[in-house]
C-alpha positions in Angstrom: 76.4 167.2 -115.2 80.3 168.0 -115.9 81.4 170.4 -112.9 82.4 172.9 -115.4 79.4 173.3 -116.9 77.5 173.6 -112.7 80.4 176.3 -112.4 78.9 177.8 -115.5 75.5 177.6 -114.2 76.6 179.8 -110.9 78.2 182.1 -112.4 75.5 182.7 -114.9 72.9 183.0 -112.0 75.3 185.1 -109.8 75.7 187.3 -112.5 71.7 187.4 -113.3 71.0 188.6 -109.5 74.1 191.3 -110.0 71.5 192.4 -113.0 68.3 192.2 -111.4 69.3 195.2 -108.9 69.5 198.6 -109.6 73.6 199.5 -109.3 74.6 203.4 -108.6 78.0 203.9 -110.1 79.9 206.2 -108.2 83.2 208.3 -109.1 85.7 208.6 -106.1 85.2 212.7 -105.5 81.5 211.2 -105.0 82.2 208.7 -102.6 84.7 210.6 -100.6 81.7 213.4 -100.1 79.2 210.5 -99.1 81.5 209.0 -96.4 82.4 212.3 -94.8 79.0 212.8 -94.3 77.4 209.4 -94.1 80.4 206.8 -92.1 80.5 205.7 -88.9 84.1 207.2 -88.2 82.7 210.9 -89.4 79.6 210.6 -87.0 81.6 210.0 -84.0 84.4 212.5 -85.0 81.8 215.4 -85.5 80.1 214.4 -82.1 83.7 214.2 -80.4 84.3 217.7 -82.0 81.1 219.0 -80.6 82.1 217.5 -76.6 85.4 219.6 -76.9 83.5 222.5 -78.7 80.7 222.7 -75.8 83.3 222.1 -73.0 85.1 225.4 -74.2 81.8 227.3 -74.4 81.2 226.1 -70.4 84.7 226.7 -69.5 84.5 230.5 -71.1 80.7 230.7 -69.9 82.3 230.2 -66.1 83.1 234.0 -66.7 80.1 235.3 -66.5 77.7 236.0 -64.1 74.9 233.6 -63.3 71.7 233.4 -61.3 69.8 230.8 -59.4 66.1 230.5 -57.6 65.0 228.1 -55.4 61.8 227.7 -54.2 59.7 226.0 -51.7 56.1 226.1 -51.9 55.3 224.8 -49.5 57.5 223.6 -46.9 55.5 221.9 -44.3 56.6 219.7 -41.3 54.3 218.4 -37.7 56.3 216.6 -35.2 56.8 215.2 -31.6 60.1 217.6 -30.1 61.9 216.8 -27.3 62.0 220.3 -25.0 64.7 220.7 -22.5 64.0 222.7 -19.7 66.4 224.3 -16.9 66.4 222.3 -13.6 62.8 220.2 -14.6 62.9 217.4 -17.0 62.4 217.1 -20.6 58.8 217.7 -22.2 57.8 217.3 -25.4 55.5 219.4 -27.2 54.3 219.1 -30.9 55.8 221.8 -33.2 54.4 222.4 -36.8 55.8 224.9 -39.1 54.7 225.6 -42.7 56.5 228.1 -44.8 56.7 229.7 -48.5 60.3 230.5 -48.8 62.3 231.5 -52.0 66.2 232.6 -52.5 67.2 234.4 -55.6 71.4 233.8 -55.6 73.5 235.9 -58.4 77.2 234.8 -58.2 80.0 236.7 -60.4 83.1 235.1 -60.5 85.9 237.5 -60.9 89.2 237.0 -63.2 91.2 237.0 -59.8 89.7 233.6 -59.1 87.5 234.8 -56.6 83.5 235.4 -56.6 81.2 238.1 -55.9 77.9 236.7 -54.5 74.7 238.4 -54.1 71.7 236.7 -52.2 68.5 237.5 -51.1 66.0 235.7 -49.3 62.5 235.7 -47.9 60.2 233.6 -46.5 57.1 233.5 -44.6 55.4 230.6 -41.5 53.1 230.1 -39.9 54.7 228.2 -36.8 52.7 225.9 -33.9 53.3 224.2 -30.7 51.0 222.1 -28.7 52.2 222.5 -24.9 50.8 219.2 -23.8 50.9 220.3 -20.1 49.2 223.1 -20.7 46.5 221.1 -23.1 47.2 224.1 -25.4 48.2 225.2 -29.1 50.0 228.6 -29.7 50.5 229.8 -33.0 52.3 232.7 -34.6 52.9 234.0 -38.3 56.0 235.7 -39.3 58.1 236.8 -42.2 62.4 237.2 -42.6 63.8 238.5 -45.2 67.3 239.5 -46.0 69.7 240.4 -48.4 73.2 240.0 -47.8 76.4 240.3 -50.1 79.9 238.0 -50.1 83.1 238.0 -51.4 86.0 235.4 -51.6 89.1 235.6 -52.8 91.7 233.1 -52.7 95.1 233.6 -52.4 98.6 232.2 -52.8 96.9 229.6 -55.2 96.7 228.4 -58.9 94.0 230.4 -60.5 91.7 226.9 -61.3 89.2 229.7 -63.6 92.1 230.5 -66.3 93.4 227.3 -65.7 90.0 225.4 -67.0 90.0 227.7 -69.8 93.4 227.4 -71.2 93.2 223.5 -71.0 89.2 223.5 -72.7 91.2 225.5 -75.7 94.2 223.5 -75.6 91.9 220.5 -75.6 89.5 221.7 -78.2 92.1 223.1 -80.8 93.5 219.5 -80.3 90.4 218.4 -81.2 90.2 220.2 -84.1 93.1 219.5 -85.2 92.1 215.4 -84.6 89.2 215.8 -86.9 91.0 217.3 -89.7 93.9 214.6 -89.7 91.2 211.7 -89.3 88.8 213.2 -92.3 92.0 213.0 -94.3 92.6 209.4 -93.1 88.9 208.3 -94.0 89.9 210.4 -97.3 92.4 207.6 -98.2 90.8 205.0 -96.6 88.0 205.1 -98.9 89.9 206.1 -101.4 92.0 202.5 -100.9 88.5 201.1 -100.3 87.2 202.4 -104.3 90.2 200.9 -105.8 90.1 197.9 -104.2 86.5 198.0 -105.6 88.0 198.9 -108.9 90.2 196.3 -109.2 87.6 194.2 -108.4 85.5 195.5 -111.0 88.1 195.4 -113.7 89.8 191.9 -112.8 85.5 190.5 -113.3 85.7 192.3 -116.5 88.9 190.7 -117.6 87.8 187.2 -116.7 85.2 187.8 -118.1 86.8 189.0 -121.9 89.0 186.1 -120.7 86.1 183.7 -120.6 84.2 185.2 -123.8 87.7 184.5 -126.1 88.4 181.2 -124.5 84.5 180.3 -125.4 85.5 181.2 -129.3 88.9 179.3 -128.8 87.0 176.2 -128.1 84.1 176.9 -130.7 87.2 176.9 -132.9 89.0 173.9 -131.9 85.8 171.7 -131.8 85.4 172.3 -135.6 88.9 172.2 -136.5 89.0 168.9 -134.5 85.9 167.6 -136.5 87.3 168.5 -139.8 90.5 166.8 -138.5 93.0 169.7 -138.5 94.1 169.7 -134.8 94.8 166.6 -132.6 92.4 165.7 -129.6 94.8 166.8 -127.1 94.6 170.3 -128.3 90.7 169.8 -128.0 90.8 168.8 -124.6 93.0 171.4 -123.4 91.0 174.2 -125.1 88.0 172.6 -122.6 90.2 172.3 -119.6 91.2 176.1 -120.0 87.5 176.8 -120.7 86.7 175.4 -117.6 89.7 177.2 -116.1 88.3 180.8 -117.2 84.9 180.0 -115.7 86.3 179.3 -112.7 88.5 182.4 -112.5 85.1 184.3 -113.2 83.6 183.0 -110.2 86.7 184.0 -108.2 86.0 187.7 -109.8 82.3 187.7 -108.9 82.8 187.1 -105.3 85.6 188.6 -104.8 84.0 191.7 -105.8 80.8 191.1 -103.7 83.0 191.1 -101.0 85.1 194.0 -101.5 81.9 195.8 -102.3 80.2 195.6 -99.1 83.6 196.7 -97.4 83.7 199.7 -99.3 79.7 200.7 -98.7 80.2 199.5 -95.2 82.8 202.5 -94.7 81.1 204.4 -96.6 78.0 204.7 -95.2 76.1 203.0 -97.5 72.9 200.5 -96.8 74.5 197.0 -97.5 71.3 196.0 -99.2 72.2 199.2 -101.9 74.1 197.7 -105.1 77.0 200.3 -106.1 79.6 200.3 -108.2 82.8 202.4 -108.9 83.8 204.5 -112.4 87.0 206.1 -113.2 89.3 206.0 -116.1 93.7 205.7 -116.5 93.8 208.8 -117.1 96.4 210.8 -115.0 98.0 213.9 -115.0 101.5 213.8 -113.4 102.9 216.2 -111.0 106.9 217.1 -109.9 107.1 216.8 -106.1 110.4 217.5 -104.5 111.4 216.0 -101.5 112.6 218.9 -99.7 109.7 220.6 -100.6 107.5 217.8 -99.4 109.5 217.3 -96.6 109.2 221.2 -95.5 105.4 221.5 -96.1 104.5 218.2 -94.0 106.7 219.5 -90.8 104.8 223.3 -91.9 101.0 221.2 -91.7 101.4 218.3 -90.2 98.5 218.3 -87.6 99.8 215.7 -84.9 103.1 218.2 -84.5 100.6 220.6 -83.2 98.5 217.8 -80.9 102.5 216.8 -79.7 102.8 220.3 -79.0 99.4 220.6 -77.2 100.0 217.5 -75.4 103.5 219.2 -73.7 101.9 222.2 -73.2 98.8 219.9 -71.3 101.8 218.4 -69.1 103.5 221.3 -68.3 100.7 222.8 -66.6 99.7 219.3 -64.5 103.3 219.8 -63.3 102.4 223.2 -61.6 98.9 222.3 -60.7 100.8 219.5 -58.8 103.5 221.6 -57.6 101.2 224.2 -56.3 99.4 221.5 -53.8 102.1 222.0 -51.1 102.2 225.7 -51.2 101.1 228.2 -48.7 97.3 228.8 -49.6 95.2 231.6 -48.2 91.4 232.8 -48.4 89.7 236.0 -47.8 85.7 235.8 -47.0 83.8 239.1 -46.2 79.9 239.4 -46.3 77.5 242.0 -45.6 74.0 240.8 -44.2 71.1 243.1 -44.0 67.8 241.0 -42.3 64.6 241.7 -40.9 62.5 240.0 -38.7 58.6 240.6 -38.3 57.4 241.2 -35.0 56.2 238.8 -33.2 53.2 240.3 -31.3 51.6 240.6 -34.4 48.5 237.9 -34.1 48.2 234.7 -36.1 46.9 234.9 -39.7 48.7 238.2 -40.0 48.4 239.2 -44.3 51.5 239.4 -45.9 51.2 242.6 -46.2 51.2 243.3 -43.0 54.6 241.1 -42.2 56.6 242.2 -45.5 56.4 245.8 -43.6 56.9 244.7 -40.4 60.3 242.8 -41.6 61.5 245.7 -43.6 61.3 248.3 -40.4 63.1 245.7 -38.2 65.6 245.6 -41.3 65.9 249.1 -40.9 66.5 249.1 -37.3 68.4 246.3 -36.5 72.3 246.6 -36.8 73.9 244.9 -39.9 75.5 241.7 -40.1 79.0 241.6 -41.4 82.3 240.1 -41.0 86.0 239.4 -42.9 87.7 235.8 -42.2 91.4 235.5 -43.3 92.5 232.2 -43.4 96.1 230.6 -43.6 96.9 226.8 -44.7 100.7 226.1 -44.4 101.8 222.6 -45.5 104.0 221.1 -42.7 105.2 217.1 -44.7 103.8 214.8 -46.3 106.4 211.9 -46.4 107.6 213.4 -49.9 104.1 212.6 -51.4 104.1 216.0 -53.3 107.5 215.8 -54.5 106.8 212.0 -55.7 103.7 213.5 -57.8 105.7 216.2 -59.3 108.5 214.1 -59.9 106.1 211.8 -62.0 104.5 214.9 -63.1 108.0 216.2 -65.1 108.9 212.7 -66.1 105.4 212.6 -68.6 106.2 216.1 -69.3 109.5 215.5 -70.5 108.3 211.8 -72.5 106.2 214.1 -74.1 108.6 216.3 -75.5 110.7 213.3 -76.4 107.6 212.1 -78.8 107.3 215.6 -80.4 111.0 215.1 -81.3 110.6 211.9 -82.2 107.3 213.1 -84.5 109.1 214.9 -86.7 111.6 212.5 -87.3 108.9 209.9 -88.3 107.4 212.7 -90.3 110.4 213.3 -92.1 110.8 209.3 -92.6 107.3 209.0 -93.8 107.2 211.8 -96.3 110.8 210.4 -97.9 109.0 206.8 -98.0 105.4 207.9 -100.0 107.8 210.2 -102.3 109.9 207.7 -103.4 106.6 205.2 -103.6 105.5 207.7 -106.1 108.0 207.6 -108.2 108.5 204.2 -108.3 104.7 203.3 -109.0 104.7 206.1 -111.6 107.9 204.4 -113.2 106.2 200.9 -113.3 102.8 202.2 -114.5 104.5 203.7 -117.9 106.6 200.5 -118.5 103.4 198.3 -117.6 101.4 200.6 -119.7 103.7 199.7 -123.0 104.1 196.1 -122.0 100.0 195.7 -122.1 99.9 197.4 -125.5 102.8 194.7 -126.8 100.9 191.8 -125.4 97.3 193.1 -127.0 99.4 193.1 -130.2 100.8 189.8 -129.2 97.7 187.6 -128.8 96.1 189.9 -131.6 99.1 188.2 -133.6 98.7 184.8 -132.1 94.9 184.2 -132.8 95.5 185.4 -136.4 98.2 182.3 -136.6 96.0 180.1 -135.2 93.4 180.9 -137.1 95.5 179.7 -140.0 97.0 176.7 -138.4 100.4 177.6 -138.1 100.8 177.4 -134.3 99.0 175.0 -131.5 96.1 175.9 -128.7 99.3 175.7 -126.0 100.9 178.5 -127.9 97.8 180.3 -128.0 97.1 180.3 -124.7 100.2 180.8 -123.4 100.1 184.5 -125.2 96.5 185.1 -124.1 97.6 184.4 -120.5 100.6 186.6 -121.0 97.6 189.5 -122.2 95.7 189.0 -119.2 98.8 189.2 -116.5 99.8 192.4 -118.6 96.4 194.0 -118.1 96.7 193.1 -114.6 100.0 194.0 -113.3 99.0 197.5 -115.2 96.2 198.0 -113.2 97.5 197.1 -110.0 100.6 199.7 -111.4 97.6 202.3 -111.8 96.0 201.6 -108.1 99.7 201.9 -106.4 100.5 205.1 -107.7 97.0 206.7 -107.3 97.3 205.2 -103.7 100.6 206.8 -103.5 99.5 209.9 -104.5 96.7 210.1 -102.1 99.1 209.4 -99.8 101.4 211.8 -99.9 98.5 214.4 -99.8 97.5 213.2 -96.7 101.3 213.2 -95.6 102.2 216.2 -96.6 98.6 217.6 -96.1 99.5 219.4 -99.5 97.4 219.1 -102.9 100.2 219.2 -105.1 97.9 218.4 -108.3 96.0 221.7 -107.4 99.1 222.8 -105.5 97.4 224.8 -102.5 97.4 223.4 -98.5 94.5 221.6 -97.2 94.3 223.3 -94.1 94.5 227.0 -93.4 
């Protein structure tokens, strides 16, 4: 079997398993909505926007008062101790001790850094020693409670609380702003993905017009060479560009297979799922001015703001380093109120009983309380401090170099797409009129042909000149539509609706 005719075969079988599955056509407004909720890239961004998010809520949570209870029910312990005992040596006497205890803590940290802590405990045993030399157990039951309050307050020091805060919203907004900037960059990326898909689409539909007129151009010049109008040559090269166009429709099919999968890869679309891509040439143009555009990208532009963020984020490392060899001071006070039940009571005492007990001794016995001010004054540290800040400015001030240095690639960016524009929009009108002179060309051609008055070679060379002109106009169409997507994600400006994309 001729290889043209085995190319012919695959094709025609690749094209039969292309039919045999349903294929959802898509437009590019409803593939754009499908990968923002469906791709890979969105997933992640939503579940890094949600870390940031939920790291704020702790860091503003860290306000507010919270509680605590710890329990132990029971608490039990029986072991061999080791008893010393003035002037005589050791003994050692087994001491068990089972208790029910619980601690209810409420802590409420105040703006000034400092925490207001309230506790109160209670808990009841039953306690027992085996004196060995005495060949005797005693036991005893008891209860403690107490309630006692504290306070710190540092002082001379960075205030860590606001600190948190202010770097969980500069972090977040940064975030935020991330998430927007990359959905606009999955935007065009899917965007370049569906034209790439289109192109696809419409370079298997021209081979395949290609192939269907070459198939009636050799019909022809098989009976024109049996009736003896044409040479053989011309025969044979009306089969060898047959065979040509089949292969190029192979080329087509799989190159759209491929480019397909790409696109439902990013997507977010099952690979096993057969999809295709609609749109038409129709465009409406728009007058952008680079000033304008210019203006309106440094205006929206998110990663001026992360640059911005990202200073801001250095600045204050630089005094939380800074502040590490400075005088620090603390202020504890605490008031303790407990009570002890008394101990003559016997063994197996109800709770009752000790709870009351407990509360008169708290009654009686004085109050526990006391107020620590401590001082820590840095003496060296072999210039380690100043090192750290040292590095501490140098990031800050690269940083502000790259904001700088943003906006000037911002401007350079938006000049770039704008004048991409324009150019692709120049090409697609002349390409546009060029396609409709070649359609007119070959429609010319074939009619001569027909009537013998020029060769196959002639032919063909105006039916390859129709299919380069169909070509180079599409690929005119996908650069400026490209472009134009481009510049809105540049510029972060619809400028066919003319309105901002972020608030």
């Amino acid at each position: 079997m001729k290889r043209s005719n085995l190319i012919m075969l695959f094709a025609l079988a690749l094209g039969a398993t292309t039919a045999a599955r349903e294929r959802t056509m898509l437009t590019l407004d409803q593939a754009i909505a499908i990968a923002l909720e469906k791709s890979y890239q969105m997933k992640a961004l939503r579940l890094s926007l949600i870390q940031s998010e939920q790291n704020l809520v702790a860091a503003r949570n860290r306000f507010r008062t919270n509680a605590s209870l710890a329990l132990n029910t029971p608490y039990w312990r029986e072991s061999v101790s080791e008893i010393q005992v003035a002037g005589q040596l050791p003994v050692y006497n087994t001491i068990g001790d089972i208790r029910y205890q619980g601690t209810l803590d409420i802590s409420q940290p105040l703006p000034t850094n400092g925490s207001l802590r309230l506790q109160s405990q209670a808990y009841h045993r039953d306690v027992s020693t085996y004196e060995l030399d005495l060949d005797q157990t005693k036991k005893r039951s008891e209860l403690i409670s107490s309630v006692s309050l504290r306070f710190t307050q540092p002082l001379f020091s960075l205030n860590t609380l606001k600190l948190n805060l202010t770097t969980a919203n500069l972090n977040f907004e940064r975030t935020r702003n991330l998430f927007r900037r990359s959905e606009l960059n999955i935007i065009y990326s899917v965007t370049n993905a569906f034209f790439d898909l289109y192109q696809s689409t419409r370079a298997l539909q021209i081979a395949q017009d290609n192939l269907r007129q070459q198939q009636e151009l050799y019909e022809l010049a098989a009976k024109k060479y049996a009736s003896g109008l044409i040479p053989e040559v011309e025969a044979l090269q009306m089969e060898v560009d047959l065979a040509q166009s089949r292969s190029d429709l192979l080329s087509a099919e799989v190159a759209l297979w491929r480019n397909e999968d790409e696109f439902k890869q990013l997507v977010g679309i099952q690979l096993q799922d057969s999809v295709g891509v609609k749109t038409d040439f129709q465009y409406q143009p728009f007058v952008v001015e680079e000033a304008a555009a210019v203006q309106r990208a440094l205006k929206y532009r998110s990663e001026l703001r992360e640059n911005e963020i990202s200073v801001e984020l250095a600045r204050l490392n630089v005094k939380e380093v800074d502040a590490r060899k400075a005088i620090r001071g603390d202020i504890d006070a605490f008031y303790d109120l407990t009570g002890v039940s008394d101990s003559n009571l016997p063994y197996g005492s109800t709770w009752a009983e000790l709870w009351t007990s407990s509360q008169n001794d708290m009654k009686r016995r004085p109050h526990n309380r006391g107020v620590v001010f401590s001082l820590s004054v840095p003496l060296w540290d072999w210039g380690v401090n100043s090192a750290e800040v040292q590095s501490a400015q140098a990031a800050l001030e690269n940083g502000r170099l790259m904001l700088q240095e943003e906006k000037v690639t911002i401007q350079r960016q938006v000049r770039e797409v704008v004048s991409r524009l324009r150019e692709s929009e120049s090409r697609m009108q002349v390409l546009q009129r060029n396609q409709e002179v070649a359609q007119r060309a070959f429609d010319i051609s074939l009619a001569r042909f027909n009537n013998g008055d020029i060769t196959s070679q002639e032919l063909a060379l105006d039916r390859n000149r129709l299919t380069q002109a169909k070509t180079s106009y599409l690929n005119a169409y996908i650069d400026y539509k490209l472009a134009a997507a481009d510049l809105k994600r540049k510029t972060m400006w619809d400028w066919e609706k003319d309105r901002p994309l972020v608030e």
